[in-house]
C-alpha positions as CSV (number, residue, x, y, z in Angstrom):
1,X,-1.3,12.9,-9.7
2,X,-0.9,8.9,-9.8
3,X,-2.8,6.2,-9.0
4,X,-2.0,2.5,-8.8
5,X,-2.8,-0.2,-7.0
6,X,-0.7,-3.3,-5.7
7,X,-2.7,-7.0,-5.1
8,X,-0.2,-7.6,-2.4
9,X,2.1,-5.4,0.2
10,X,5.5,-5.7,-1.1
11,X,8.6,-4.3,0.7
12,X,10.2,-2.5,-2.7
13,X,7.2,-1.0,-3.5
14,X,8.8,3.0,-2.6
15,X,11.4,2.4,-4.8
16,X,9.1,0.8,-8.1
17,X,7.2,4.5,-7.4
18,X,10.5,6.1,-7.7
19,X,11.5,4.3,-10.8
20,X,8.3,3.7,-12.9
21,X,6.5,6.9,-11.7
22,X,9.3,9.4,-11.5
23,X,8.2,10.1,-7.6
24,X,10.8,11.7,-5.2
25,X,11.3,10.5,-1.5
26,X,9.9,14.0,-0.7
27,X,6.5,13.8,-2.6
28,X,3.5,13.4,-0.7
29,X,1.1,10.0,-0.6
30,X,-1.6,8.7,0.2
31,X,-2.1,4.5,1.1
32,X,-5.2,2.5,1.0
33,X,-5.7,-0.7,1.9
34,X,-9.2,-2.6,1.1
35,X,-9.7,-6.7,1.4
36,X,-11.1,-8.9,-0.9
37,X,-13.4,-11.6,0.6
38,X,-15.0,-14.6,-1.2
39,X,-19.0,-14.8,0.1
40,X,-21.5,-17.6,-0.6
41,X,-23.6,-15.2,-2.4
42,X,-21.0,-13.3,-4.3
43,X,-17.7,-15.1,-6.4
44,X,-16.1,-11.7,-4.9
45,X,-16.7,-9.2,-2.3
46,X,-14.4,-6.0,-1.6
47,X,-14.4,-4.1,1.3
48,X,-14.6,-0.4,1.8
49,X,-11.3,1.2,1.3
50,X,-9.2,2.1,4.6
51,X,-7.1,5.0,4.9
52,X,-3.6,3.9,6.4
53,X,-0.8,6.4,5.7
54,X,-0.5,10.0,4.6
55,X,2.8,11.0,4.0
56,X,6.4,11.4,2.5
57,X,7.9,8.6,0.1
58,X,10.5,8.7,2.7
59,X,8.1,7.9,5.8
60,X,6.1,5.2,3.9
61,X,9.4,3.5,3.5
62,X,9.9,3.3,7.7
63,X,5.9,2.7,7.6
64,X,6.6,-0.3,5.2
65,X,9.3,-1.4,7.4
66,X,7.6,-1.8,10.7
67,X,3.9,-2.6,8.7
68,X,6.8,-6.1,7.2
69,X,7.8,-6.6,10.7
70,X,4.4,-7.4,12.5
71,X,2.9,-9.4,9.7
72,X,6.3,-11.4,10.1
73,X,5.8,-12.1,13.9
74,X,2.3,-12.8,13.4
């Protein structure tokens, strides 16, 4: 089992699993997705974390794809 975490969604992030982590575009994962959100009261405030993929390497890559796509048309 591995955890990480990335501060921002990158578009090469299957293949940095396959090379730092030694994952396989078969192997199974699991993607969260939380915000971070600057409040009067607090310096920081994170929200809960959100379930958003469940999956193969290979499938998060297509996710990844389409996930690029909409934040690009806006």
């Amino acid at each position: 089992m591995h955890v990480t975490t990335f501060k921002y969604c990158y578009p090469n992030i299957p293949e940095m699993l396959i090379d730092q982590y030694g994952l396989e575009w078969e192997d199974k994962i699991i993607v969260y997705v939380t915000k971070e959100l600057c409040l009067p009261n607090f310096s920081r405030y994170r929200t809960r974390f959100k379930k958003v993929f469940y999956g193969s390497l290979k499938d998060y890559k297509g996710y990844l794809r389409g996930f690029m796509r909409k934040t690009r048309k806006g």
